[in-house]
N, C-alpha and C positions, 0 to 999 in steps of 0.2 A: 958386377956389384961395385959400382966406382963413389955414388951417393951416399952421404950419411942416409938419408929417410931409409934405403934399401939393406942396408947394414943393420941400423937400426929395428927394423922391423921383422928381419929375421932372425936378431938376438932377442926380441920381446916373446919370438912365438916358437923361440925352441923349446920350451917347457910346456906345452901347453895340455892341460889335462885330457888327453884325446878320448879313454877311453868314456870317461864322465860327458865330453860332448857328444859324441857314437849316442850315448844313453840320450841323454836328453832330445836329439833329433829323432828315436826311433819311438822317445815319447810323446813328442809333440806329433808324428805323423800317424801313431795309433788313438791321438784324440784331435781331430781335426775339430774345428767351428767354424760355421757359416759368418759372411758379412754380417758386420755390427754385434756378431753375438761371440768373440774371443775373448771372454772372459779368463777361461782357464789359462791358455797361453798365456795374456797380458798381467795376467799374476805370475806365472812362470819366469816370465821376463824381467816383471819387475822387482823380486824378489832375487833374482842373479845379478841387477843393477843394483840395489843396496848393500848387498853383500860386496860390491866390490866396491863400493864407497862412492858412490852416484848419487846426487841428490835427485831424487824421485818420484815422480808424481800417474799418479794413474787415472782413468775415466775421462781422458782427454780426448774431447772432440767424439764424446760416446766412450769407447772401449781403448783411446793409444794411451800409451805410455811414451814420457819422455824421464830421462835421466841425462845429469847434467854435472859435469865432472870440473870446476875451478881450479887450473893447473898455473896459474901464474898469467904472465904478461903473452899475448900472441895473437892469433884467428880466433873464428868459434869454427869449428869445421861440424857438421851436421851428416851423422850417418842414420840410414835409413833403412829399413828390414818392414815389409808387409806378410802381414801374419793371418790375415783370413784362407780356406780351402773353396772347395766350389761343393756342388750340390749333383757328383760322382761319382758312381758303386764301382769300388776297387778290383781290380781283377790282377793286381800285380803279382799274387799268393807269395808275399813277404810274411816273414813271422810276427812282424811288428804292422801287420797291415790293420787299415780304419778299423777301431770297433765302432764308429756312429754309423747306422747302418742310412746307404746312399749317401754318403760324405766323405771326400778323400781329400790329402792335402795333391792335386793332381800339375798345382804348376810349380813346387818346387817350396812357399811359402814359410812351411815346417825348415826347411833348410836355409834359409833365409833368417829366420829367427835363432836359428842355432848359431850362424854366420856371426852375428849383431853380438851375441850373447857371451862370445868367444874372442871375437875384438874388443870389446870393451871391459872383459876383465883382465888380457892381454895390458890394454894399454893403462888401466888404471893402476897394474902392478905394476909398467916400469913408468910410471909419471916422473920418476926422476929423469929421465932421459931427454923430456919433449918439454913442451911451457905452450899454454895454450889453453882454450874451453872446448870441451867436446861435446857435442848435442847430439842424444842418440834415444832414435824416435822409433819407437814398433807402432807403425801403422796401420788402423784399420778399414776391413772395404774395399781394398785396393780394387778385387772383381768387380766390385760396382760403380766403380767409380766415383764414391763418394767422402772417401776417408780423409783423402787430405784435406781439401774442401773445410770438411769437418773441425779437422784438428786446425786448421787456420782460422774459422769462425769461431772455435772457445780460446782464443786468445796464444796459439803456440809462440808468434815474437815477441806475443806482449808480456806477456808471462815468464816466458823464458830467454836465455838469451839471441840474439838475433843473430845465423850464419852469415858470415863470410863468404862460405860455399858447400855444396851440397855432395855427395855421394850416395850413390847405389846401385845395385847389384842385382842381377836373376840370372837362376839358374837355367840352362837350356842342353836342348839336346847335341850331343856332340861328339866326339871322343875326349875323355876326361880328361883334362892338363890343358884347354888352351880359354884365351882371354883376348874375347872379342869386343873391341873397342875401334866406335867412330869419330871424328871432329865433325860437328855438324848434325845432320838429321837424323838418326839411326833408328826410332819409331814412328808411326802413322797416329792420325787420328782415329777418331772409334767414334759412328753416332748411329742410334738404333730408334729406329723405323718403324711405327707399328700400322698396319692398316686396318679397317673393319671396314668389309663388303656386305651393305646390306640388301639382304634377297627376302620372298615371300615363302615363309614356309608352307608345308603341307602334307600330305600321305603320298610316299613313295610311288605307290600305284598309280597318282597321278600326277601327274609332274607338269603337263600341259597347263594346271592351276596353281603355279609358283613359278618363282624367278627363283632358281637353286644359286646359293652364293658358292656352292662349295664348285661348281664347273667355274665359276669367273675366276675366282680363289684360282682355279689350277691354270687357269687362262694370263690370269696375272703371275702367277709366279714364272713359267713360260716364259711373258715379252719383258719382264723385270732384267732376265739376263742377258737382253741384248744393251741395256744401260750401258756396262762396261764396254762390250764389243763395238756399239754403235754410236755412242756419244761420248765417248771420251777417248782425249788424242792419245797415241800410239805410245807418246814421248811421258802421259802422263800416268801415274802406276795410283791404281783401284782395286776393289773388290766388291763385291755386294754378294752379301751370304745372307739365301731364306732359311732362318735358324729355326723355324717353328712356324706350322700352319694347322688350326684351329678350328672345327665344326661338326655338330650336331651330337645327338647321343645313343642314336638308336638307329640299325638295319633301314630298316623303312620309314624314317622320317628324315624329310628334306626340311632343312633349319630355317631358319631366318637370320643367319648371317655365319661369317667365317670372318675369319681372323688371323693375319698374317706378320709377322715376326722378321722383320729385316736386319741384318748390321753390314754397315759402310766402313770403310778402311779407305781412308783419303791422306795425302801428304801436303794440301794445300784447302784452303777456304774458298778458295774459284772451284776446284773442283767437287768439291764438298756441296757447297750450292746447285750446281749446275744436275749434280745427282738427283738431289731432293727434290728441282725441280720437274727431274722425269719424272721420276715416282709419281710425284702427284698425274702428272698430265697423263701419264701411261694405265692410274687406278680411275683417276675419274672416265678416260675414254671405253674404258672395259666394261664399267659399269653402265655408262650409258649405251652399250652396243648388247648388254644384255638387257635393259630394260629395266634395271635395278631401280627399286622405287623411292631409294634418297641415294644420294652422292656418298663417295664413302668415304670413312673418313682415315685422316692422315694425319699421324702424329709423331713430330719430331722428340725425338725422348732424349733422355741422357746422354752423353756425351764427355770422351775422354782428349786432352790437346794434342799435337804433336809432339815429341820427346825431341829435342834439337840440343843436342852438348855444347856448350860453350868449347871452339875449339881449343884454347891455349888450357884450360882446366883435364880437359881431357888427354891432351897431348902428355900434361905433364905428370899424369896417374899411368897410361898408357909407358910411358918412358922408364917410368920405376917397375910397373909390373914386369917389365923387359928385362930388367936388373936382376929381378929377384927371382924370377921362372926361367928366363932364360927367351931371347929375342923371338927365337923362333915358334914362341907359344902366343903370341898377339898377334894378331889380326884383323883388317877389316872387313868385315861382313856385307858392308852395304847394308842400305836400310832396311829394315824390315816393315812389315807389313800390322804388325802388334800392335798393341795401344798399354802405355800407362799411368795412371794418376799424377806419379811422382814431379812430374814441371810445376803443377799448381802451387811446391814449396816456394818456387825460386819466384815468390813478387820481389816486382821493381826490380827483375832481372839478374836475380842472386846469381851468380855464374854455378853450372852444373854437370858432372860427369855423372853418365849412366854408362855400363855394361855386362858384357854376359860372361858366367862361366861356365863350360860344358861341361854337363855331368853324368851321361853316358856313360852305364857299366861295359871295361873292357870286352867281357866277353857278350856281352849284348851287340856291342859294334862289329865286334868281329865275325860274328854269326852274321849280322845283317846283309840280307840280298844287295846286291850294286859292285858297282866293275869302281867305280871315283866315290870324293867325299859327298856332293849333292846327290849321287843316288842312296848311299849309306844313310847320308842326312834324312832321307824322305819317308826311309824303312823302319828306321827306328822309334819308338813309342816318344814322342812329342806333348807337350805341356800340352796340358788337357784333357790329356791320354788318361783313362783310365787306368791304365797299362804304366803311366810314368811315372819311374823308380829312381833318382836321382844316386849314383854310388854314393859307397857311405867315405871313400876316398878324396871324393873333394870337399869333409869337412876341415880339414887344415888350407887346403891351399884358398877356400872361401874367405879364410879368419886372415888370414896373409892379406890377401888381394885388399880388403877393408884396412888392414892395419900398416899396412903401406903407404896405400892412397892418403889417409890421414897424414902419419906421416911427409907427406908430399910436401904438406900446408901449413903444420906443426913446427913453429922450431925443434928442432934437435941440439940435445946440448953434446 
């Protein structure tokens, strides 16, 4: 701890009302909300942002919130917290588990917002210490990729002040206490794929008087996965996941079409391309080999960028977390394979640090089958997980990690 910002940031967060965050996180993850519809949360949020003397605005870009703190002469430093759940029936049998039924917070989000919530009343108490604007945005959407997007088309630089540099954070599976941070690329792209194979329906009985879509369907999903194996180099890292496939309603009746549900995980736009173009050439060949009586079709849908940190921004959050945790709790991960919104903040290249905290209940990890860390890693219940339970122990060192990094950027007096 040689830095003021690391000094600094552990005398803001040694009071920190823990038990009242404990609450609030265990509130936020018993009322989860779907993309674009985080109403309740975004009032949760923004009502912890006035109270701690934020100026505050809500319904931005749909459901964000941003709050905005005038500390004097310095950066704007921009922290960021995404607050939507996904569309998941809990199996974690916590006490404070979803009551929306088939809605969980499953990648961490709820804690994330607690994160946001806990830094920023942290730093707006010791504003005597720093000098500087703080921009602190609860995002929504993130799953779908639409939120920031969002909040930058209702005016978020115009309106408010414009970063410096950006921060944020998610929770991931791990053993809790460490802080994984890259220079460079450390997320994937994300674009989803949708096909429609059109076949001739009919009565099951007879099938010799129909083109069945739902065999090419299984036929295409099949040579889909030699995409990654067969057309893309060794040196280049992919995925192509069939997340959903789609036909007919009834025992005995062969439909008139199926329907198939892709998503790509790419690290570059060559590669990215070069997929899409199998797809297509590998759904129209199927179709025409079965006879299919129009071409099927293929649609390129939404889409999330790569996450690429600006190195020297990252280096110099990564270096204080090092301070304040202790060296041997940061690491680099290497890229992952993930996708998320958050780059679309940084136009005209705002420089930006993203990374992970693990949040892995001890005895969760400890139980977990594997002899090393990546077999442990692979055992234990992962974002998206039904099953995933973030401890309730890394709500301090989240509120740290955030109230540091700022500090990074903040004068310190």
């Amino acid at each position: 701890m040689t830095t003021p910002a690391a000094h600094t940031a552990l005398d803001l967060t040694a009071d920190l009302p823990v038990p009242e965050l404990e609450d609030c996180y265990r509130d936020l993850h018993r009322h989860p909300e779907l993309s674009r519809h985080e109403h309740r949360t975004a009032g949760l949020l923004a009502e912890r942002l006035r109270t701690a003397g934020y100026e505050t605005a809500e319904d931005v870009g749909g459901t964000g919130v941003v709050g905005v703190l005038r500390n004097g002469d310095g950066p704007t430093v921009l922290l960021r917290a995404d607050m939507d759940a996904l569309p998941v029936a809990e199996e974690t049998g916590l006490p404070y588990a979803s009551e929306a039924p088939g809605v969980m917070h499953a990648c961490g989000h709820d804690l994330h917002v607690t994160w946001l919530t806990g830094a920023a009343g942290a730093l707006a108490a010791g504003r005597d210490a720093w000098s500087g604007t703080l921009l602190v945005v609860g995002q929504p959407a993130e799953e779908t990729g639409e939120g920031a997007q969002a909040m930058l088309a209702d005016g978020l630089y115009e309106r408010f002040p414009r970063p410096d540099v950006l921060l944020a954070q998610h929770a991931a599976p791990g053993p809790a206490g460490l802080y994984a941070h890259r220079p460079g690329l450390i997320l994937s792209a994300s674009t989803d794929v949708d096909i429609v194979v059109h076949g001739r329906g009919g009565h099951g009985s007879r099938p010799e008087s129909t083109v069945d879509p739902v065999v090419t369907a299984a036929y295409l999903v099949t040579r889909l996965q030699t995409v990654v194996s067969r057309e893309i180099a060794a040196r280049d890292s992919a995925v192509l996941t069939v997340g959903r496939i789609e036909a007919g309603t009834l025992h005995n009746i062969i439909p008139s079409e199926a329907r198939i549900a892709l998503n790509l995980r790419t690290q570059s736009a060559e590669v990215r391309d070069r997929m899409v173009a199998a797809i297509r050439r590998i759904a129209a060949g199927e179709c025409l080999a079965a006879g299919c009586p129009r071409e099927p079709e293929v649609t390129v849908g939404p889409d999330f960028p790569v996450t690429v940190n600006d190195a020297a921004t990252d280096g110099r959050v990564a270096a204080v977390h090092g301070e304040v945790f202790g060296a041997a709790t940061v690491f680099d991960p290497g890229p992952a394979m993930g996708s998320e919104d958050f780059p679309r903040l940084a136009v005209d290249t705002i420089p930006y640090a993203y990374w992970f905290v693990t949040s892995t209940p001890a005895d969760v990890w400890e139980a977990a089958e594997g002899a090393d860390l990546m077999e442990k890693f692979a055992a234990v219940p992962s974002n998206h997980s039904p099953r995933f339970a973030p401890d309730l122990s890394t709500v301090v060192p989240g509120i740290r990690t955030l109230v540091s990094g700022a500090l990074t950027y903040l004068p310190v007096a």
